[in-house]
TILO-278356 format. One record per residue (C-alpha): residue in three letters; z, x, y. Coordinates in nm, 3 decimals, always signed. Layout:
# TILO-278356
@aa ala c3 Z c1 X c2 Y $
...
//
This chain:
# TILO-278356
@aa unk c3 +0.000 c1 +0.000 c2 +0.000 $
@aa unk c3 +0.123 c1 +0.275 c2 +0.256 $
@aa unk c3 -0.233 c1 +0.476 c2 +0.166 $
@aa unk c3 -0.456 c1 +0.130 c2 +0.197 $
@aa unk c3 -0.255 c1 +0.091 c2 +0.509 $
@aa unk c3 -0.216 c1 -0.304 c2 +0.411 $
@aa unk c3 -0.050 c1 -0.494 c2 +0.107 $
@aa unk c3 -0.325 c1 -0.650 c2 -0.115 $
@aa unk c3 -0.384 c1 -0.729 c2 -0.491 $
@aa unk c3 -0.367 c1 -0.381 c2 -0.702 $
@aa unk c3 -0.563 c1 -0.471 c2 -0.971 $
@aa unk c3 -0.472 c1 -0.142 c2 -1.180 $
@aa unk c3 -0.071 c1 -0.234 c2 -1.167 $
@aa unk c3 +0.054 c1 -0.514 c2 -1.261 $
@aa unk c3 +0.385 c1 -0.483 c2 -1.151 $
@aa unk c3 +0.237 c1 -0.478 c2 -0.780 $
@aa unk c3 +0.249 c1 -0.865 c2 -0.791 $
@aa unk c3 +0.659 c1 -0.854 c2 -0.880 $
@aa unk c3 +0.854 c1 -1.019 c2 -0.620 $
@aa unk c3 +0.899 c1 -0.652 c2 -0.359 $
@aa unk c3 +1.175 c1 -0.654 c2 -0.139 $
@aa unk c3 +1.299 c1 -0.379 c2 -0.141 $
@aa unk c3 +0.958 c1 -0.168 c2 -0.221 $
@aa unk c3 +0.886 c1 -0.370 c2 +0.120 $
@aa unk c3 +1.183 c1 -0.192 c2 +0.249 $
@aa unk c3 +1.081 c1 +0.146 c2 +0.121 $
@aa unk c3 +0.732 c1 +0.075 c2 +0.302 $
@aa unk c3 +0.864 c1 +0.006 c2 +0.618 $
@aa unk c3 +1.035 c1 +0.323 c2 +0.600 $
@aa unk c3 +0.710 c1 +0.489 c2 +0.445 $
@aa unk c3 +0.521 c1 +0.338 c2 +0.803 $
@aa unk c3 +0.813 c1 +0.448 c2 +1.065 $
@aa unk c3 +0.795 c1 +0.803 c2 +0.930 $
@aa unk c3 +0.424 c1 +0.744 c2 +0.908 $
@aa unk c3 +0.428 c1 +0.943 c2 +0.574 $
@aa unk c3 +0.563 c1 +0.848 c2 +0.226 $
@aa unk c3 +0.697 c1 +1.210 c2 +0.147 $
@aa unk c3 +0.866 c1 +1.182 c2 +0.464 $
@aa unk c3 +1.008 c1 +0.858 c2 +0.429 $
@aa unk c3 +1.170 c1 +0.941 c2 +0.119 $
@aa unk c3 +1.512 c1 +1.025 c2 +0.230 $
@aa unk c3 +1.523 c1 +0.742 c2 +0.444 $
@aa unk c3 +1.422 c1 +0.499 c2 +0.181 $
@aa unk c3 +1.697 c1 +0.606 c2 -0.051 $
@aa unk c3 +1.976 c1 +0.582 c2 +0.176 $
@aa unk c3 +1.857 c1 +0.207 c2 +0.215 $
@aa unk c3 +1.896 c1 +0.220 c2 -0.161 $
@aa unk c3 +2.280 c1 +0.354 c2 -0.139 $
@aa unk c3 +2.350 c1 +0.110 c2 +0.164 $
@aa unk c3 +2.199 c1 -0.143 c2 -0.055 $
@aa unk c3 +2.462 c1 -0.053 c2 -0.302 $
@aa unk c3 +2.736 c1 -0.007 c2 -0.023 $
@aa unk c3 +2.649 c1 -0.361 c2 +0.055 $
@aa unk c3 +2.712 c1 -0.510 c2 -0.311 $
@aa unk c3 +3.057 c1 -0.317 c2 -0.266 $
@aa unk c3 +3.169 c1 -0.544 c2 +0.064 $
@aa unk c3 +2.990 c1 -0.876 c2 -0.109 $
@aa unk c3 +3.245 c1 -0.804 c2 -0.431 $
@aa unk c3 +3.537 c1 -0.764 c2 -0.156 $
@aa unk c3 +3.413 c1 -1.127 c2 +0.046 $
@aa unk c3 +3.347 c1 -1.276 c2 -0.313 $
@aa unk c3 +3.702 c1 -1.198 c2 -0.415 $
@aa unk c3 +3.848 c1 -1.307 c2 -0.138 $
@aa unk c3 +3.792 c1 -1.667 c2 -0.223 $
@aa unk c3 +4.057 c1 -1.668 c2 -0.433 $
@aa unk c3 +4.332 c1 -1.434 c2 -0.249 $
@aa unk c3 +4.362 c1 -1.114 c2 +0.012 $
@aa unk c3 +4.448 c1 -0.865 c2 -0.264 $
@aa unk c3 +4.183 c1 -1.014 c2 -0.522 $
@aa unk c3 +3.925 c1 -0.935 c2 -0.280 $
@aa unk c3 +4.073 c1 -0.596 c2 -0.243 $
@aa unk c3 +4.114 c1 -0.541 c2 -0.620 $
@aa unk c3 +3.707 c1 -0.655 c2 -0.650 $
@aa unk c3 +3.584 c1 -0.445 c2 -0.399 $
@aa unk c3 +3.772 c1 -0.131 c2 -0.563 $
@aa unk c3 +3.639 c1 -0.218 c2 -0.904 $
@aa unk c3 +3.297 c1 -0.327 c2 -0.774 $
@aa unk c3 +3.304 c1 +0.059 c2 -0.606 $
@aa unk c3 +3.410 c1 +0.223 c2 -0.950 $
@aa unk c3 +3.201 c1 +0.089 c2 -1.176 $
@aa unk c3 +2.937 c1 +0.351 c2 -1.299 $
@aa unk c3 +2.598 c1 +0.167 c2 -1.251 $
@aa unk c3 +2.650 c1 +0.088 c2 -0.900 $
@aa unk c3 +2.661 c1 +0.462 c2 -0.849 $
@aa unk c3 +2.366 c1 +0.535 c2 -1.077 $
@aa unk c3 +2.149 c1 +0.244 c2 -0.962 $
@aa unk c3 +2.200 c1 +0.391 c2 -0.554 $
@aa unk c3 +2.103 c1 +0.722 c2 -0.687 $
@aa unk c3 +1.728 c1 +0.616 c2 -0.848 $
@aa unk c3 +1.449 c1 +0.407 c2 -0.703 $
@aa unk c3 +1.523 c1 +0.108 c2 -0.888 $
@aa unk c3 +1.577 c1 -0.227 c2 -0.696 $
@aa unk c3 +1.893 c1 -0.365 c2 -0.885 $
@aa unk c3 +2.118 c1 -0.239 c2 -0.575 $
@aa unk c3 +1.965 c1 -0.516 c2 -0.368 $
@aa unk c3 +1.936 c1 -0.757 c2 -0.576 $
@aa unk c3 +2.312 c1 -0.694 c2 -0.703 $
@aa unk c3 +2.446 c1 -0.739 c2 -0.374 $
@aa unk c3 +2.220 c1 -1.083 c2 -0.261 $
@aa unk c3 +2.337 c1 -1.212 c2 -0.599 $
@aa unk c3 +2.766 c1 -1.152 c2 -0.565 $
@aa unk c3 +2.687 c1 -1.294 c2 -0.198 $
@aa unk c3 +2.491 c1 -1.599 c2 -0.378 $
@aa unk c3 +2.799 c1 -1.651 c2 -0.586 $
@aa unk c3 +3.031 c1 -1.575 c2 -0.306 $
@aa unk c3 +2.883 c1 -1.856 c2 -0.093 $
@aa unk c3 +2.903 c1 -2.109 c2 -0.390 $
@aa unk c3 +3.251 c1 -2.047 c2 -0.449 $
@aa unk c3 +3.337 c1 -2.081 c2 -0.121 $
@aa unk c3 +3.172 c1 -2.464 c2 -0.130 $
@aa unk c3 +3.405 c1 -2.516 c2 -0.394 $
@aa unk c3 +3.699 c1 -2.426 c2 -0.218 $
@aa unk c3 +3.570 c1 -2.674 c2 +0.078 $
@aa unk c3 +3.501 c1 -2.944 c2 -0.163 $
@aa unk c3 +3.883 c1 -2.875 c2 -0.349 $
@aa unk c3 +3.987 c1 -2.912 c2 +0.047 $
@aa unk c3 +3.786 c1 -3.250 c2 +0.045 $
@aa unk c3 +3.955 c1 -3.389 c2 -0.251 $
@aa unk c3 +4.334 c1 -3.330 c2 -0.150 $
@aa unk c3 +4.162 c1 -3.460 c2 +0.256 $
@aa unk c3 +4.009 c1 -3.787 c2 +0.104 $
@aa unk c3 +4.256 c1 -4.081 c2 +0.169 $
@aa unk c3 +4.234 c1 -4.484 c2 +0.376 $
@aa unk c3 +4.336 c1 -4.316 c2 +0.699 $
@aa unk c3 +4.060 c1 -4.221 c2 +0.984 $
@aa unk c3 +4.222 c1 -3.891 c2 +0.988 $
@aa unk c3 +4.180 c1 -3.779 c2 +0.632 $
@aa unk c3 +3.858 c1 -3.973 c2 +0.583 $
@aa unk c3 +3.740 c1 -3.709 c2 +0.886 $
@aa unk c3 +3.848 c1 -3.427 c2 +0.768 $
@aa unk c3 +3.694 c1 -3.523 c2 +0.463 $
@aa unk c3 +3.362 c1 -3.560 c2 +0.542 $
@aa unk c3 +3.428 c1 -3.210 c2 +0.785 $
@aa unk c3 +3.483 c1 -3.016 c2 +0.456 $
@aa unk c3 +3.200 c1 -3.238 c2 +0.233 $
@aa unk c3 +2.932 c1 -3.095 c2 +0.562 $
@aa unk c3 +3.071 c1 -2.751 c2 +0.510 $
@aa unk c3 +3.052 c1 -2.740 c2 +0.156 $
@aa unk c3 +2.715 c1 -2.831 c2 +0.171 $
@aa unk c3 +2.592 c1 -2.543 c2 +0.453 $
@aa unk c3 +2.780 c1 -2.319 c2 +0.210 $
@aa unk c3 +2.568 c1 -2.480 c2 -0.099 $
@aa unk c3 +2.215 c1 -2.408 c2 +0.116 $
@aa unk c3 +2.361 c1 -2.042 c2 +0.230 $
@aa unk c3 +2.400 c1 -1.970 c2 -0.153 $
@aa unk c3 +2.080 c1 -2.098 c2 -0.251 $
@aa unk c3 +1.907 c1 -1.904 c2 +0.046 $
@aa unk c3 +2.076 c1 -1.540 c2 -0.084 $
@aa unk c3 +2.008 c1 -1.664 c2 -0.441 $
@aa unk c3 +1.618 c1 -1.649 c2 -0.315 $
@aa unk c3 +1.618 c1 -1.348 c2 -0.184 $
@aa unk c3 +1.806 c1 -1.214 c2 -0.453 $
@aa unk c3 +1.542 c1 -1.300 c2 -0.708 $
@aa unk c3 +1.286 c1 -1.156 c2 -0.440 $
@aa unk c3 +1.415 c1 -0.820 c2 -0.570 $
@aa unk c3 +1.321 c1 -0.900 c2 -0.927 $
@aa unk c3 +1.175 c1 -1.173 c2 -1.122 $
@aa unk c3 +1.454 c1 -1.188 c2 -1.406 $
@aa unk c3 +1.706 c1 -1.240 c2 -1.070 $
@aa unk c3 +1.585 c1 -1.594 c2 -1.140 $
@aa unk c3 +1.734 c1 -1.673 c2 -1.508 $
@aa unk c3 +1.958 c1 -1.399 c2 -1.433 $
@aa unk c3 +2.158 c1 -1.516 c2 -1.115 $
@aa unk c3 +1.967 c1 -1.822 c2 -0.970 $
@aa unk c3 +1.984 c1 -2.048 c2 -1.260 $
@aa unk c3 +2.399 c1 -1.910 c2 -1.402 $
@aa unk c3 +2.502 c1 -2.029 c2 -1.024 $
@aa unk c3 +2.311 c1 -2.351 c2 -0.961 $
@aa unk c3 +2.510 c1 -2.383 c2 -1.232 $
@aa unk c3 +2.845 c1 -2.377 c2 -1.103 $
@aa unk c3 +2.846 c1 -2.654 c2 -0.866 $
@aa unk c3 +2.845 c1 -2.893 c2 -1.196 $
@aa unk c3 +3.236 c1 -2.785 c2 -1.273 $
@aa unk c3 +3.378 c1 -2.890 c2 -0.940 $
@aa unk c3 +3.637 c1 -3.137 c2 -0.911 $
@aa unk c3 +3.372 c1 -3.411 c2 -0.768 $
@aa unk c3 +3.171 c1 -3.710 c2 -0.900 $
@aa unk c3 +2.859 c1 -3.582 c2 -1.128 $
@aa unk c3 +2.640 c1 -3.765 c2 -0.795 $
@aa unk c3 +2.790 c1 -3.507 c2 -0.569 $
@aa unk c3 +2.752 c1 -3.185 c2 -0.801 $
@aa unk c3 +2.398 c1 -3.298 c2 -0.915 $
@aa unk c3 +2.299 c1 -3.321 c2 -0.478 $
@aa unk c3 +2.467 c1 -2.948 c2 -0.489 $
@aa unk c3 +2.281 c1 -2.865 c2 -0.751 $
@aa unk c3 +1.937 c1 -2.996 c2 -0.597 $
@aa unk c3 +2.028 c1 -2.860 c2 -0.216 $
@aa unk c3 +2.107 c1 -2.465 c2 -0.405 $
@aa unk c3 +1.739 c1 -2.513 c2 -0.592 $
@aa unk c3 +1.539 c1 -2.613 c2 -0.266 $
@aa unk c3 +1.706 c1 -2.382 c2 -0.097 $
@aa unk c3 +1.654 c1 -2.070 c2 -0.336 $
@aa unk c3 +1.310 c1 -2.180 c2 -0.318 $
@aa unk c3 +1.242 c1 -2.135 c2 +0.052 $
@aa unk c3 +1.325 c1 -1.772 c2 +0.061 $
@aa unk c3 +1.155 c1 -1.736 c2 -0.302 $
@aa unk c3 +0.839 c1 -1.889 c2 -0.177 $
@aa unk c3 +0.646 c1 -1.606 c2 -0.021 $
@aa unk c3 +0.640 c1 -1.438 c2 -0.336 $
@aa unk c3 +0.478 c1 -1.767 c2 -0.485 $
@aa unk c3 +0.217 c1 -1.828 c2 -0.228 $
@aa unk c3 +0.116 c1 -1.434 c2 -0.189 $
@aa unk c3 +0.042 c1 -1.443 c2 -0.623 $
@aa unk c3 -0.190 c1 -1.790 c2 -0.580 $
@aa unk c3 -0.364 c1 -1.681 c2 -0.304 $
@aa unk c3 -0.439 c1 -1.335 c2 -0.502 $
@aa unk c3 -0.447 c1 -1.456 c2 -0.900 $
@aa unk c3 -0.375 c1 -1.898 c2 -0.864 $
@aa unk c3 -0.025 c1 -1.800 c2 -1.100 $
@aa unk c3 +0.258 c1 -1.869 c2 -0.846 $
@aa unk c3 +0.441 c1 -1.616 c2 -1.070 $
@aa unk c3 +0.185 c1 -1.417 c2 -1.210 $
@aa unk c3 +0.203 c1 -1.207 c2 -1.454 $
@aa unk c3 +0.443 c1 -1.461 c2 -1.614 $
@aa unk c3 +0.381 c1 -1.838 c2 -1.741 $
@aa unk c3 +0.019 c1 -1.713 c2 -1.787 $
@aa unk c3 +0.008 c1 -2.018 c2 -2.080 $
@aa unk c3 +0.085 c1 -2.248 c2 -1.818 $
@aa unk c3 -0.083 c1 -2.159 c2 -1.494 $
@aa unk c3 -0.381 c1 -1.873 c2 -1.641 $
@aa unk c3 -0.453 c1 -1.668 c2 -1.365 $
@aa unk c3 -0.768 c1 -1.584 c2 -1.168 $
@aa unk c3 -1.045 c1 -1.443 c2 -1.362 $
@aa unk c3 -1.074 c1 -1.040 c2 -1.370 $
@aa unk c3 -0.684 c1 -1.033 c2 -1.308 $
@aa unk c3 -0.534 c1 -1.123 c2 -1.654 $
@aa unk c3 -0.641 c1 -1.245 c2 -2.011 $
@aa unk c3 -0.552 c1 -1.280 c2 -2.336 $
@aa unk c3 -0.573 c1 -0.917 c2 -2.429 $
@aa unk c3 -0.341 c1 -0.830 c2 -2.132 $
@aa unk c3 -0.124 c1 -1.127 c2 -2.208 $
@aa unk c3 -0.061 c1 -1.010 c2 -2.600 $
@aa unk c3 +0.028 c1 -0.657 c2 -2.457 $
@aa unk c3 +0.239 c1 -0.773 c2 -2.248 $
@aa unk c3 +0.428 c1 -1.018 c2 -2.449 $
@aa unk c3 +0.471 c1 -0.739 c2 -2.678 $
@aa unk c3 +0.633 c1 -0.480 c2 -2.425 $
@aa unk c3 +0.847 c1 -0.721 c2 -2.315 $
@aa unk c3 +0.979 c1 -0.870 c2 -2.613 $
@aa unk c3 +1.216 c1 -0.750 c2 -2.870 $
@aa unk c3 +0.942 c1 -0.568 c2 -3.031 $
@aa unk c3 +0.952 c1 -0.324 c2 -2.740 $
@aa unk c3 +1.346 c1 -0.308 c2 -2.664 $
@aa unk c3 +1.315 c1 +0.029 c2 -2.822 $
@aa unk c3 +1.531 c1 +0.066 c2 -3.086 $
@aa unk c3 +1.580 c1 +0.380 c2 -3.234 $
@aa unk c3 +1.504 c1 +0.423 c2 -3.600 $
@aa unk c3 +1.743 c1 +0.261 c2 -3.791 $
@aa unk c3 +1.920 c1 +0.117 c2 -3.530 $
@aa unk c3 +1.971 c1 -0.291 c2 -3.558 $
@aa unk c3 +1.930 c1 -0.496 c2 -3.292 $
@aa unk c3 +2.346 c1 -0.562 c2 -3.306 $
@aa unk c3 +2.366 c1 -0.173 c2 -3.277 $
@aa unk c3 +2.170 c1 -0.190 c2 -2.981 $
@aa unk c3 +2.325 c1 -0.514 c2 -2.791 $
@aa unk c3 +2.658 c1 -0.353 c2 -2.868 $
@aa unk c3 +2.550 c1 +0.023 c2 -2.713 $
@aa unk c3 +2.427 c1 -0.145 c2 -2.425 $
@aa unk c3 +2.685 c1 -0.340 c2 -2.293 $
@aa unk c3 +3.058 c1 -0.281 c2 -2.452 $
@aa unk c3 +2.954 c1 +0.099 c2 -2.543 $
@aa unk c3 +2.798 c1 +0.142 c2 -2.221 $
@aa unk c3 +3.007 c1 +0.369 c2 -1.992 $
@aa unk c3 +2.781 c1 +0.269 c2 -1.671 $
@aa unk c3 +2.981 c1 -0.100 c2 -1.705 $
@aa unk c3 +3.306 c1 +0.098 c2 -1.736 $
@aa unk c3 +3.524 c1 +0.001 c2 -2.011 $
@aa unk c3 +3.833 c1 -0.083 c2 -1.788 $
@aa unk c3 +3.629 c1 -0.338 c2 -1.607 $
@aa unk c3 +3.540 c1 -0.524 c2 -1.947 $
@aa unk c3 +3.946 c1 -0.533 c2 -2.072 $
@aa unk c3 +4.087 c1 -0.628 c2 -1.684 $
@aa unk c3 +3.787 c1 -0.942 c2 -1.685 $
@aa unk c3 +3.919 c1 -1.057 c2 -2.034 $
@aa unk c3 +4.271 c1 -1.048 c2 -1.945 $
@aa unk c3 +4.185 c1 -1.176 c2 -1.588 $
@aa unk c3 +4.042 c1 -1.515 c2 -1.769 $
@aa unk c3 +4.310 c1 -1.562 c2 -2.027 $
@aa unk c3 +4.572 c1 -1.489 c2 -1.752 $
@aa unk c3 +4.409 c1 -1.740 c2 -1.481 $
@aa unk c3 +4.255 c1 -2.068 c2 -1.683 $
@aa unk c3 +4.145 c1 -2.246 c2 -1.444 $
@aa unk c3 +3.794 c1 -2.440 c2 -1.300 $
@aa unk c3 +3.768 c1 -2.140 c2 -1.108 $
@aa unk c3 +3.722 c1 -1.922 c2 -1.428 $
@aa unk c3 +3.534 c1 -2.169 c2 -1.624 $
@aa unk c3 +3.297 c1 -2.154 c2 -1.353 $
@aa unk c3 +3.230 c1 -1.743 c2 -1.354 $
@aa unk c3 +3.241 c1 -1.762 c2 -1.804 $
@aa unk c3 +2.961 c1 -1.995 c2 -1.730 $
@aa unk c3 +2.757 c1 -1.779 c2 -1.462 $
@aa unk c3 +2.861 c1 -1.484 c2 -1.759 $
@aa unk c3 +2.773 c1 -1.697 c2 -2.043 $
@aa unk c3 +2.430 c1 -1.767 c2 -1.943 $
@aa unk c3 +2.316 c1 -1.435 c2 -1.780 $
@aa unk c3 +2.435 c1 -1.279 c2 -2.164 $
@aa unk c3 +2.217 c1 -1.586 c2 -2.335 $
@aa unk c3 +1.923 c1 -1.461 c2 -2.118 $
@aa unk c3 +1.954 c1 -1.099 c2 -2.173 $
@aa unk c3 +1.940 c1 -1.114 c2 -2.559 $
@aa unk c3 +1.723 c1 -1.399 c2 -2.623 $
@aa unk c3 +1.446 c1 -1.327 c2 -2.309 $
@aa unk c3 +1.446 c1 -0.994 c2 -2.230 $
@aa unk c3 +1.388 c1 -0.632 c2 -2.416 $
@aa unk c3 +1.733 c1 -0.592 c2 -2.415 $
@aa unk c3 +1.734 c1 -0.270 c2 -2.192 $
@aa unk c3 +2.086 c1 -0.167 c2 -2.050 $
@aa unk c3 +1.955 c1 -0.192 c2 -1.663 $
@aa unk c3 +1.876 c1 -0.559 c2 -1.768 $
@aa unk c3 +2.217 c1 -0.614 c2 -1.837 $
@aa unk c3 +2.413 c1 -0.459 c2 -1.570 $
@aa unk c3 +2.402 c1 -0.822 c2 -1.370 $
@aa unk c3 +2.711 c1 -0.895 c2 -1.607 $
@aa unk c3 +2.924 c1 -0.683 c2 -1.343 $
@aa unk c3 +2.896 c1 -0.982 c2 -1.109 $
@aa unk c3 +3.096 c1 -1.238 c2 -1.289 $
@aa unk c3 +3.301 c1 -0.949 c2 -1.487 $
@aa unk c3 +3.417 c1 -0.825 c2 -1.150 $
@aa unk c3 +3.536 c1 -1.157 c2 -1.014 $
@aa unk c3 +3.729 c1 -1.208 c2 -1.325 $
@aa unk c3 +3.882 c1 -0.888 c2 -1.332 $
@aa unk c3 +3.998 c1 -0.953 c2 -0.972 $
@aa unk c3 +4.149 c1 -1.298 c2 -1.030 $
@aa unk c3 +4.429 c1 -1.100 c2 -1.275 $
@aa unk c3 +4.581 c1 -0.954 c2 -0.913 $
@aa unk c3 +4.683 c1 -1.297 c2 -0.866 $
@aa unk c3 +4.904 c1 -1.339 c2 -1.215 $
@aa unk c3 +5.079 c1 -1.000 c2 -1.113 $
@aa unk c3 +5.372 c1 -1.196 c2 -1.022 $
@aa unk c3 +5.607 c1 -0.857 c2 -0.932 $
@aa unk c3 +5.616 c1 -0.533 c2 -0.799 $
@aa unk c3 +5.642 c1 -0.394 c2 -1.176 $
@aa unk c3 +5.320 c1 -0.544 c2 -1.316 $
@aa unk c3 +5.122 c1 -0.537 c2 -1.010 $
@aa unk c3 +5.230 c1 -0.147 c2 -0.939 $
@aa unk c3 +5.065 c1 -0.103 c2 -1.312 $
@aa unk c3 +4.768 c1 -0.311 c2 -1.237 $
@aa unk c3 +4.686 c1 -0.056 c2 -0.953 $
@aa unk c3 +4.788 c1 +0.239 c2 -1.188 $
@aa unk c3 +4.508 c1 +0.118 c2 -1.437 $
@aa unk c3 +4.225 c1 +0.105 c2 -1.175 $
@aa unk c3 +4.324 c1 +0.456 c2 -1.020 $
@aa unk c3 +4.308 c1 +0.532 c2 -1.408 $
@aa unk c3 +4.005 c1 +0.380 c2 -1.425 $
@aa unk c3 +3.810 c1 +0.525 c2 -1.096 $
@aa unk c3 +3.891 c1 +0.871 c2 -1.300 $
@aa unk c3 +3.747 c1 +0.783 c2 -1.685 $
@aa unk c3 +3.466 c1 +0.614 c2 -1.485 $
@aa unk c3 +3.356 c1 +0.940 c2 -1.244 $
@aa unk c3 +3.420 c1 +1.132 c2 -1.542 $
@aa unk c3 +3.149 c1 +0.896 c2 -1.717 $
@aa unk c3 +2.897 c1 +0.924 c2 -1.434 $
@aa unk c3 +2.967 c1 +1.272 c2 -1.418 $
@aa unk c3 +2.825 c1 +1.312 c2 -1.752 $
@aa unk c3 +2.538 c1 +1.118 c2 -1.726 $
@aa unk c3 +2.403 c1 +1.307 c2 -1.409 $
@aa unk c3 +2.491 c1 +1.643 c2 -1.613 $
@aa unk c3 +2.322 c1 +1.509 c2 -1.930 $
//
């Protein structure tokens, strides 16, 4: 793009018609510096701000439940090894990680407003008003979500099973008649969609597939830019069949290595988030094992089950880690809830550590 000096189809890479926010952000740098060796520092530090962004959306996200959860996510959400590697290496998950916890972030917060709204509702003018306050400000806080969840899947097309679809989700386990979560529902989809949409309309004017190369069985695509050949090679490389598994490794082996043997999720994080949910079982929990639930479904049954794939798990594994601040009832247990992230920050740098020397 920076050499053609415009974006246009690229009819030799396929991956040029991927949803590109941040390689847009890496070509504005690229046309400032007028130069794409010269841009490159620049263009990686948007990378690591990306990632120092995801950091303070953990903190914000945390803080819907208390002060000190937010402070306990933001700490993990900075310790955990991926977020580290990810900053380091031109990959895009840093922006889409941090548009994604501010998604969820948003859509917890409507749930607080609507929990407001129930104990508000009453016969009196009063409460009916401050009722209907909190049901308007749930509802900018439903469209917010939705318009981060957008732009969060304009980073990467698997952003859409991966975070859009686990947090439309979550309005249906609110305290509130099925009427009101199925309008939250709907307002989170249209608005996902508006920021989404460029994407769309940029891959029908180029190829008529609104997602193209994907759904090619249900949209095709414009002739010279995709057929069946192309189609069977990619279903292949992007199936299980191409999840590369080593020889004699099963596909349990693999899942296994590349999530609770993976040291870029940071094994402290996985043991605090189950404890976190048995220690605080609540709607508020139910709702982040759902966003977790689903975003694991989609990972093993629709995806070649590479470990980057799977690092979105850290967004509803950090929340729930978080929420076990809040059962630390005294000084004792709290003091060694802080002693086992300090604990933690070390096994994890000594992790990440490794994996730049290896």
């Amino acid at each position: 793009f920076c050499e053609a000096g415009h974006v246009g189809f690229l009819p030799h890479n396929v991956y040029s018609n991927f949803p590109m926010n941040s390689e847009m952000l890496s070509l504005f740098m690229m046309t400032l510096r007028g130069d794409a060796i010269e841009a490159v520092f620049m263009a990686q530090m948007v990378n690591v701000a990306l990632a120092v962004l995801f950091v303070a959306a953990a903190w914000w996200a945390g803080r819907v439940f208390s002060r000190v959860a937010g402070i306990a996510a933001g700490v993990l959400a900075a310790m955990t090894p991926w977020i580290a590697y990810l900053a380091g290496i031109a990959y895009v998950e840093p922006g889409m990680l941090a548009l994604g916890m501010l998604a969820l972030g948003a859509m917890l917060r409507a749930g607080r407003e609507d929990t407001g709204r129930q104990a508000a509702s009453g016969t009196g003018s009063d409460t009916q008003a401050t009722s209907g306050t909190k049901d308007f400000v749930a509802k900018q806080w439903v469209i917010a979500a939705g318009l981060l969840a957008g732009l969060a899947a304009g980073y990467k097309y698997t952003a859409i099973p991966l975070i859009v679809v686990p947090i439309a989700l979550v309005p249906l386990v609110a305290k509130l008649p099925w009427r009101s979560r199925l309008r939250h529902v709907v307002l989170f989809s249209l608005a996902a969609v508006i920021t989404f949409s460029p994407w769309m309309i940029r891959n029908v004017v180029n190829t008529r597939n609104p997602v193209f190369p994907l759904a090619y069985g249900v949209f095709g695509a414009r002739a010279g830019t995709w057929d069946a050949e192309s189609q069977a090679r990619w279903q292949y490389a992007h199936g299980w069949a191409g999840s590369g598994l080593r020889p004699g490794e099963s596909r349990t082996e693999a899942v296994l290595q590349r999530t609770v043997g993976d040291n870029r999720i940071g094994p402290i994080l996985l043991a605090l988030a189950v404890v976190g949910a048995i220690a605080r079982r609540d709607r508020w929990t139910v709702a982040l094992l759902l966003v977790f639930a689903v975003q694991l479904g989609v990972w093993l049954f629709a995806t070649h089950l590479f470990a980057r794939f799977a690092v979105v798990l850290v967004v509803p594994l950090l929340l729930l880690a978080a929420r076990l601040v809040e059962a630390s009832r005294s000084r004792v247990t709290f003091a060694a809830f802080g002693l086992v992230l300090i604990a933690g920050a070390g096994i994890n740098l000594y992790a990440l550590s490794r994996l730049y020397y290896d």
